[in-house]
C-alpha positions as CSV (number, residue, x, y, z in Angstrom):
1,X,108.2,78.2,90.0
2,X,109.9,81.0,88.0
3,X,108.1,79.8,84.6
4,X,104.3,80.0,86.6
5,X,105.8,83.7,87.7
6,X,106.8,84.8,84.2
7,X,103.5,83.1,83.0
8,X,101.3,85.6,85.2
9,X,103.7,88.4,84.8
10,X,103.6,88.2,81.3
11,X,99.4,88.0,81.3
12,X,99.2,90.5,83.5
13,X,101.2,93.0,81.0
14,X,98.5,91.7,78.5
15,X,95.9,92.5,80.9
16,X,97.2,96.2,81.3
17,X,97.8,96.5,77.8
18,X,94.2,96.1,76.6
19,X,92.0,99.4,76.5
20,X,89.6,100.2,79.0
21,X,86.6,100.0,76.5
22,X,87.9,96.2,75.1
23,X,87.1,95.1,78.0
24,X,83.5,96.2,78.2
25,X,83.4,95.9,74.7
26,X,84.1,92.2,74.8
27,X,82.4,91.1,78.3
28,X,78.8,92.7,75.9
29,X,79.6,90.5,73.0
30,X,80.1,87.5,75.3
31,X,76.9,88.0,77.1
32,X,75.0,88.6,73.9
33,X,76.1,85.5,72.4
34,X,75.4,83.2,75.2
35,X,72.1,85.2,76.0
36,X,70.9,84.6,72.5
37,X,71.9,80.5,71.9
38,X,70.5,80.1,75.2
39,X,67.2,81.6,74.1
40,X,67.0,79.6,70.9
41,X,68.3,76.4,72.5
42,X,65.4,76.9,75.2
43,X,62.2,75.2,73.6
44,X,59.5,77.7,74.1
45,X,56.9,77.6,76.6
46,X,53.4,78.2,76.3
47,X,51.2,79.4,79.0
48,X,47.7,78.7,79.5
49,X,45.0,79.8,82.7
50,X,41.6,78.5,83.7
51,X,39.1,79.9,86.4
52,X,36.9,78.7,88.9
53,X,35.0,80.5,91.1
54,X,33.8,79.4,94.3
55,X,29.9,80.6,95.2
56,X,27.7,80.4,98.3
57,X,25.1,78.2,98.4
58,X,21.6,79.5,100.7
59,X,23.1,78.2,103.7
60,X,26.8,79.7,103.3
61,X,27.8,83.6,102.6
62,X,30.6,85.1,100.6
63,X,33.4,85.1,103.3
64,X,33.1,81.2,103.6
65,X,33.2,81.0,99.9
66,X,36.3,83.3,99.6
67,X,37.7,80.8,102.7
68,X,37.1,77.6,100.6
69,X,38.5,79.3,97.3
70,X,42.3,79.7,99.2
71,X,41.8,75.7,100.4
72,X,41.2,75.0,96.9
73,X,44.0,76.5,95.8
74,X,45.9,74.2,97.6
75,X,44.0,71.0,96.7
76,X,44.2,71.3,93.4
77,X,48.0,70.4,93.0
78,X,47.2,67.2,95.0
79,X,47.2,63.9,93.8
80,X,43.1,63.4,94.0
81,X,42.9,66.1,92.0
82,X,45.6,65.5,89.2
83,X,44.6,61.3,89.3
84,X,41.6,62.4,87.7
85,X,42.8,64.8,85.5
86,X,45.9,63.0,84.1
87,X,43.0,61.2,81.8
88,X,41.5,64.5,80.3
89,X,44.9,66.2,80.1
90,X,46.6,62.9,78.1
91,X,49.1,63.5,80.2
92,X,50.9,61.6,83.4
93,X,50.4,62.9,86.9
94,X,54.2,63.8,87.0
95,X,53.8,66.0,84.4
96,X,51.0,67.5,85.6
97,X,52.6,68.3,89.3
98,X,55.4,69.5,87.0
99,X,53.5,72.0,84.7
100,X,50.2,73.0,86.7
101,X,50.4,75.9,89.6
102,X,47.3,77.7,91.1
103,X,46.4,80.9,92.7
104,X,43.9,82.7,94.8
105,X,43.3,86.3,95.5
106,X,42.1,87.4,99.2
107,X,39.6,89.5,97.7
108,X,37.9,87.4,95.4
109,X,36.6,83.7,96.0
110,X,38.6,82.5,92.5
111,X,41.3,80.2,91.3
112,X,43.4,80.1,88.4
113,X,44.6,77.2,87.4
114,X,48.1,77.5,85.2
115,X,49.4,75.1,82.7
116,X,52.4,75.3,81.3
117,X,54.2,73.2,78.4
118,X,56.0,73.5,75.4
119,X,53.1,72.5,73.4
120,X,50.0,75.3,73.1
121,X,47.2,73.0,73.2
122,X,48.5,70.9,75.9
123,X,49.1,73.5,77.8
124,X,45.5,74.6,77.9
125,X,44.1,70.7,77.6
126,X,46.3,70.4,81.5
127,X,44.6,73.6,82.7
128,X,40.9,72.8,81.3
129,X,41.7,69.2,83.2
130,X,42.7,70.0,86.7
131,X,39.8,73.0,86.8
132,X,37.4,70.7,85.8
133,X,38.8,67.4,88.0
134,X,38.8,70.1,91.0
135,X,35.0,71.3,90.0
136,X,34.0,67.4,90.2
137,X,35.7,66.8,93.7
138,X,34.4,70.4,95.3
139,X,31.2,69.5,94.1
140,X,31.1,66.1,95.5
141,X,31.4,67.6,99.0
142,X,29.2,70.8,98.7
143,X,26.4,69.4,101.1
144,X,28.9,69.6,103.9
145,X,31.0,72.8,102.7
146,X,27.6,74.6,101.6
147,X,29.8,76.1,98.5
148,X,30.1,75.2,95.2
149,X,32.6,75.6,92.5
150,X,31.8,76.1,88.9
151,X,34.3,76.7,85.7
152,X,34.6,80.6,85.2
153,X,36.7,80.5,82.3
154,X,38.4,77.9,80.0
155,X,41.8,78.4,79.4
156,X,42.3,78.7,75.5
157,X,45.4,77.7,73.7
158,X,47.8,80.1,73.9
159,X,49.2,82.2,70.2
160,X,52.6,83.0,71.8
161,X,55.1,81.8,74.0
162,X,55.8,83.0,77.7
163,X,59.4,82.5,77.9
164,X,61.9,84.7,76.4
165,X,62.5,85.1,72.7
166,X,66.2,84.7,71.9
167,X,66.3,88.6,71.4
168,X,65.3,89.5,74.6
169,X,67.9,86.8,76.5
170,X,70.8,88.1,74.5
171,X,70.1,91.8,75.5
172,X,69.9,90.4,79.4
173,X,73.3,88.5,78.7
174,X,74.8,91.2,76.8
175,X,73.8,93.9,79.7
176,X,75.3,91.1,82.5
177,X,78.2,90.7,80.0
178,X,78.7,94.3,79.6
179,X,78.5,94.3,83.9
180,X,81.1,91.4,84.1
181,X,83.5,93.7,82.1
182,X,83.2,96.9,84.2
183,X,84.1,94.7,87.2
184,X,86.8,93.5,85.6
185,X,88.1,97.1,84.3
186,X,88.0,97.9,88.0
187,X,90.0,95.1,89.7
188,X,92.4,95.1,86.4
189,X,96.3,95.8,87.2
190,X,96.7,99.7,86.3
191,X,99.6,100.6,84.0
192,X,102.4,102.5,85.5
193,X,100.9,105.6,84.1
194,X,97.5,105.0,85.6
195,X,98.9,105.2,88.2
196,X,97.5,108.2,91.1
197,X,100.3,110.7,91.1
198,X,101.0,111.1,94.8
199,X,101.0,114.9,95.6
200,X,104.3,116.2,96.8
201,X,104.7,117.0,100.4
202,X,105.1,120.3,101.3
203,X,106.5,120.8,104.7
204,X,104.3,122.8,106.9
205,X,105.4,126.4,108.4
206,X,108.2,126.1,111.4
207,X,107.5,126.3,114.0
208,X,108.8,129.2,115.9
209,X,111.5,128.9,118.8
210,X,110.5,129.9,122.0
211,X,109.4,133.2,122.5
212,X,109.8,133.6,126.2
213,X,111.4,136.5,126.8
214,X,110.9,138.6,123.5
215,X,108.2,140.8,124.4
């Protein structure tokens, strides 16, 4: 027990002895370090977005085509949709419920169709896929929905990467590093100099005796 005491006495004092900037100074080259080997230990991904727009046919309008656009967004993750599409893409269906998201806009009677992977053209070979596997089964149905859906853009393979390059997660890490170490200079055991000096009390005036009498 004394040993384990003397053991956090003694790094305590080296706590207390460090300057307040080492701290900072060391929490930001931390950070930095692990920021950038995580970024270039990440592979990079590669985004990729195709579009389909829902239209009217004679018997429908616009606000049952913009209806039909959110329920797409929806079916297209499903596994009608990505059965078809694993073919096209070259890819399984786990992959594709892995790497695919869609979106919708409650203005517009669109959906974008997102691939992601670590390879450019797979990435836009998955989104070209599901858009089109999602045209084929939207269209098979159109006599009853009275909308059809038709490819508004292809998604092209993608020149750069989405994620993060290893220069931009080392200044994150080195900004939460630099963080860490202000919280640490502020919970750190203050020397005995650092310490507040306690203003001296001054006693306040007497009080006087009683006056009864002395006027």
């Amino acid at each position: 027990m004394t040993d384990n005491k003397h053991h956090h006495s003694t790094r305590f004092a080296r706590l207390r002895a460090l300057p307040p900037w080492s701290l900072v100074a060391a929490g930001v080259l931390a950070g930095g370090l692990l920021g950038g080997g995580y970024g270039v230990l990440k592979p990079p991904a590669y985004t990729a977005t195709s579009y389909v727009v829902v239209v009217p046919t004679e018997k429908s309008d616009t606000a049952t085509a913009l209806g039909f656009a959110q329920a797409y967004g929806r079916v297209a993750t499903q596994l009608a949709v990505l059965d078809d599409a694993q073919v096209r893409a070259g890819v399984p269906v786990a992959t594709l419920r892995e790497s695919v998201r869609t979106a919708t806009s409650p203005d517009a009677p669109m959906v974008s169709v997102t691939a992601t992977s670590a390879h450019p053209s797979q990435a836009a070979a998955m989104a070209n896929a599901v858009a089109r596997a999602l045209t084929e089964h939207a269209n098979d149905t159109k006599a009853d929905t009275h909308v059809e859906l038709l490819q508004f853009s292809r998604a092209v393979k993608p020149t750069e990467p989405a994620s993060a390059s290893p220069t931009v997660t080392g200044l994150v890490g080195a900004s939460a590093g630099g963080l860490l170490g202000g919280l640490v200079l502020l919970v750190r055991p203050r020397r005995p100099e650092e310490e507040p000096v306690r203003a001296a009390s001054v006693p306040g005036p007497a009080i006087a005796a009683d006056s009864h009498g002395q006027l």
